[in-house]
C-alpha positions in Angstrom: 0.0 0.0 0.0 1.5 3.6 -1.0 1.2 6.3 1.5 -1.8 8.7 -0.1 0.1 11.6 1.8 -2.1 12.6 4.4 -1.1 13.0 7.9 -3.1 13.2 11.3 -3.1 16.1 13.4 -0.1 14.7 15.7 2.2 13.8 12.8 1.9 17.5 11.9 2.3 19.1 14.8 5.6 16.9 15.6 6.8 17.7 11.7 6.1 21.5 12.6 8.2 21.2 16.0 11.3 19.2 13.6 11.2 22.5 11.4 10.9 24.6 14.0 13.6 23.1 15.7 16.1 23.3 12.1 15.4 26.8 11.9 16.6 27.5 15.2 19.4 25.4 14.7 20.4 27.3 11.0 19.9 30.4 13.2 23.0 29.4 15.8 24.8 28.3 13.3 25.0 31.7 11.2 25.2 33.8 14.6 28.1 31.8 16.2 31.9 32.8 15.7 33.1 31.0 12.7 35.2 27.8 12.8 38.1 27.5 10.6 39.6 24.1 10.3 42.8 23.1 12.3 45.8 22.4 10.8 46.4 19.8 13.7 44.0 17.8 11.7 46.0 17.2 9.3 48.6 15.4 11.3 47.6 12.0 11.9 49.1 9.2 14.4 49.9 6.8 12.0 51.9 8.2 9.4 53.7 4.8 8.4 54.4 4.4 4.6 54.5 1.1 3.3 54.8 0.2 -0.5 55.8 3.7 -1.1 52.5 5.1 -0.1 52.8 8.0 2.9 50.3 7.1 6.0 49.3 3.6 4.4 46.9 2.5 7.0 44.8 5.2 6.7 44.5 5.2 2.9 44.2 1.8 2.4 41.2 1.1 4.8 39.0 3.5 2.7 38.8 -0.5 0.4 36.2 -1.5 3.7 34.5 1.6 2.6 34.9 1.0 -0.7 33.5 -2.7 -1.0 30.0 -1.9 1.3 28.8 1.2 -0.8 29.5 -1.6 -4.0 27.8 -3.9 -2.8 24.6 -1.5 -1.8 24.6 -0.5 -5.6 25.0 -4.2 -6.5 21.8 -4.7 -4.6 20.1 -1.5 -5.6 21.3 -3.1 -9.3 20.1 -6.6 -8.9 16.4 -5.1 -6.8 15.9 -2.8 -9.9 16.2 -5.6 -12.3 13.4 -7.4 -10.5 11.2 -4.3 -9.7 7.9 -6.4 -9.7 9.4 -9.3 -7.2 11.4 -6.7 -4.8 8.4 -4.1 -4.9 6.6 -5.7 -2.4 10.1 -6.6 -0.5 12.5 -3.4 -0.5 10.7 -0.2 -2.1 7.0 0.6 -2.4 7.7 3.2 -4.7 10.7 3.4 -7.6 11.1 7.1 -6.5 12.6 5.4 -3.3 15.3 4.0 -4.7 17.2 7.4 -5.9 18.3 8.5 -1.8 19.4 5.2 -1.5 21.8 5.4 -4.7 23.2 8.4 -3.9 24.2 7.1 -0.5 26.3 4.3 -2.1 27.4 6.4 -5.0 28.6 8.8 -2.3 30.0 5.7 -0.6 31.8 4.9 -3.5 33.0 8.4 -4.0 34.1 9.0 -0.7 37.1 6.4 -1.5 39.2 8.5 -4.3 38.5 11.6 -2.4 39.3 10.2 1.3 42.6 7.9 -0.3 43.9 11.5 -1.8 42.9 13.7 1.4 45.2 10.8 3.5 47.9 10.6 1.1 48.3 14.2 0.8 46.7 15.9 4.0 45.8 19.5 3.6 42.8 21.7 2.6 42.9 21.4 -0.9 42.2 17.7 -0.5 39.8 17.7 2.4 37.7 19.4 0.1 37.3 16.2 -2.0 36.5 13.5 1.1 34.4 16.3 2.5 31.8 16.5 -0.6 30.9 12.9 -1.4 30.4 12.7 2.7 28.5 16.2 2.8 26.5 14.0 -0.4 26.1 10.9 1.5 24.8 12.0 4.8 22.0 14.5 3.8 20.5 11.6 0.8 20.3 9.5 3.7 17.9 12.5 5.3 16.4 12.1 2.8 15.4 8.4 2.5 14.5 8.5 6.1 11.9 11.2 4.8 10.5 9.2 2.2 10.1 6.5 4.5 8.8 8.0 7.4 6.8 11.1 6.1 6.1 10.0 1.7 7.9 9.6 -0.8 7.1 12.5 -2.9 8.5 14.5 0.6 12.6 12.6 0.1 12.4 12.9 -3.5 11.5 16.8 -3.6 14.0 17.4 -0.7 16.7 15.5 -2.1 18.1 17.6 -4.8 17.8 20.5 -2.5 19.5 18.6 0.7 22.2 17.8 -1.4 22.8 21.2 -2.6 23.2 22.8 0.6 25.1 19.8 1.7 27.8 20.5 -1.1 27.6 24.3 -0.6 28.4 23.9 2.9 31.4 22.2 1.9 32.5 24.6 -0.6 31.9 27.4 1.8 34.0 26.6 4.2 36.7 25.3 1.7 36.5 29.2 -0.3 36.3 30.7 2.6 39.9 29.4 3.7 41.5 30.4 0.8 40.7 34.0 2.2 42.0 33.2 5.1 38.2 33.3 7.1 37.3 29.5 7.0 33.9 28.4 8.6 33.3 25.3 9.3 29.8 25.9 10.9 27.6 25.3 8.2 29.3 21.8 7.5 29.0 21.3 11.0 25.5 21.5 10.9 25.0 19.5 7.6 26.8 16.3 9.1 25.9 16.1 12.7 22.4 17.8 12.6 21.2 16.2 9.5 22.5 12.9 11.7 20.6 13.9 14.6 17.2 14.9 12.6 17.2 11.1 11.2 17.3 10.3 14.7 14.4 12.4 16.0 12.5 11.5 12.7 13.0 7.9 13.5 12.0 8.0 16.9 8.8 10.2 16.8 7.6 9.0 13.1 7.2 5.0 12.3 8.7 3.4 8.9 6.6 2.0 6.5 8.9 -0.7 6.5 9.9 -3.7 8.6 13.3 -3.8 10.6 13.3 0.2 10.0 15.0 0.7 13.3 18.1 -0.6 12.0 18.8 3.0 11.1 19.6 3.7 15.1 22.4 1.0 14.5 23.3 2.8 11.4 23.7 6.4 12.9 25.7 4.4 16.0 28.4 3.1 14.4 28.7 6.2 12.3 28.9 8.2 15.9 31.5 6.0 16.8 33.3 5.9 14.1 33.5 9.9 14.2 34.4 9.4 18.2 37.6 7.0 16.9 38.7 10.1 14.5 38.5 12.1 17.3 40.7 9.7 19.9 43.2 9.0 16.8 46.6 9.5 18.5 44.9 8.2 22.0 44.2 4.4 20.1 47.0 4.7 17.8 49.6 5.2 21.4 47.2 2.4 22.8 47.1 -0.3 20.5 50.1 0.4 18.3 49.2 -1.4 15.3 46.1 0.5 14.1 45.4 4.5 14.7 41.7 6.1 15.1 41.4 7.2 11.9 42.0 3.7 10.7 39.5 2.5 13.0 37.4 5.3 11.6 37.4 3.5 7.9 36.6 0.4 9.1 33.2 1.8 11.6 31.6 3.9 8.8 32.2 0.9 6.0 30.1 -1.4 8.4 27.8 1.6 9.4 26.9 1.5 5.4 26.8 -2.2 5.2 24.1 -2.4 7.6 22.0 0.0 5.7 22.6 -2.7 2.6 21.6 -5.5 5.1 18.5 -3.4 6.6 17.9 -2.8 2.6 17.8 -6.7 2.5 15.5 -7.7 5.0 12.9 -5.1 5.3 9.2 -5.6 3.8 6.8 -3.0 4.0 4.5 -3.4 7.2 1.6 -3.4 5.3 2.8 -7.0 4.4 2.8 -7.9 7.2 -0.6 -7.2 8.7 
């Protein structure tokens, strides 16, 4: 059964408060002192090279990354094929399957940029693993809208989400080359649109099966961004891998259990 689009007087009033809410939130972020990006950032705790290639373990993980977002557009490939089987398995709607792509594509995309950012550390290269992330996170938004509000909602949104994801990006990136980088707009973009798929997923049900998965998701994602943040701290720990390393390895399993909650969901309607 499709969603006609209509919502009860409670769904409104808690999709008001969200808006509400992201307006105030916008609102800090253009008031509050900008953030430029430290250069300590750049220096990483594992700075190894092996095979000729400068801080190895941290370039070479982004392959964990690489192989879940290919095999979410294996199955995105595959489900496609067999719309009329899957349509009653994985998507109600075809429009649903466009957030979903662009969260593996940016998956996938996040590989060449993150490999080069690691290889060669600086802000020139940040700017290219910051994009396809800025891309990934906020088509994710979006498929949590489709799924939880309608359809027609994620696939308006999306074009416009990921915009202003990639602007933020680009913003803070232009405004270092002048010397007066901010990284609050980005800031917002990754963590807020993080934490809206959160409060979306708790007050608003999915239409599909095993849709709380997406806590899980967000989880591993939080703690992969807590390991980037302890990187010297489990590098002087365990010695053999660093957090940014460990960082790689969280967010590739963060996307593969979106593939497996891709795999296993049916709408509820099925199920009644």
């Amino acid at each position: 059964m499709i969603p006609t689009g209509t919502f009860n007087q409670s769904t409104r009033r808690r999709l008001i408060l969200l808006l509400i809410f992201s307006f105030v939130v916008v609102l800090l972020a253009v008031s509050m002192p900008p953030t430029s990006q430290p250069q300590a950032y750049h220096q990483f705790a594992d700075q190894r090279l092996l095979f000729g290639i400068p801080n190895f373990m941290n370039v070479i993980s982004n392959l964990a990354i690489l192989l879940s977002g290919a095999t979410g557009l294996l199955f995105l490939w595959r489900s496609y094929r067999r719309l009329n089987e899957c349509q009653q398995l994985c998507f109600l709607t075809t429009a649903e399957y466009f957030p979903y792509l662009l969260v593996f594509v940016s998956a996938v995309m996040v590989v060449p940029g993150s490999a080069y950012y690691h290889w060669e550390p600086d802000n020139a290269s940040l700017l290219w693993d910051r994009l396809p992330i800025a891309l990934g996170v906020t088509a994710l938004l979006a498929a949590v809208l489709s799924e939880r509000v309608h359809p027609k909602l994620g696939t308006g949104v999306l074009p416009i989400l990921v915009l202003m994801g990639m602007a933020s990006v680009i913003y803070w990136y232009l405004g270092e080359l002048r010397g007066i980088g901010n990284l609050n707009f980005y800031i917002v973009i990754q963590f807020y649109s993080l934490l809206l798929i959160v409060l979306l997923s708790i007050l608003l049900p999915s239409r599909y099966t095993h849709g709380n998965e997406i806590f899980r998701v967000i989880g591993f994602y939080a703690l992969a961004k807590l390991a980037e943040t302890f990187d010297h701290e489990i590098y002087n720990l365990v010695g053999i891998v660093s957090g940014h390393t460990v960082k790689h390895l969280l967010a590739a399993w963060a996307i593969w259990l979106i593939v497996r909650m891709l795999q296993r969901r049916t709408p509820v309607s099925a199920k009644q």
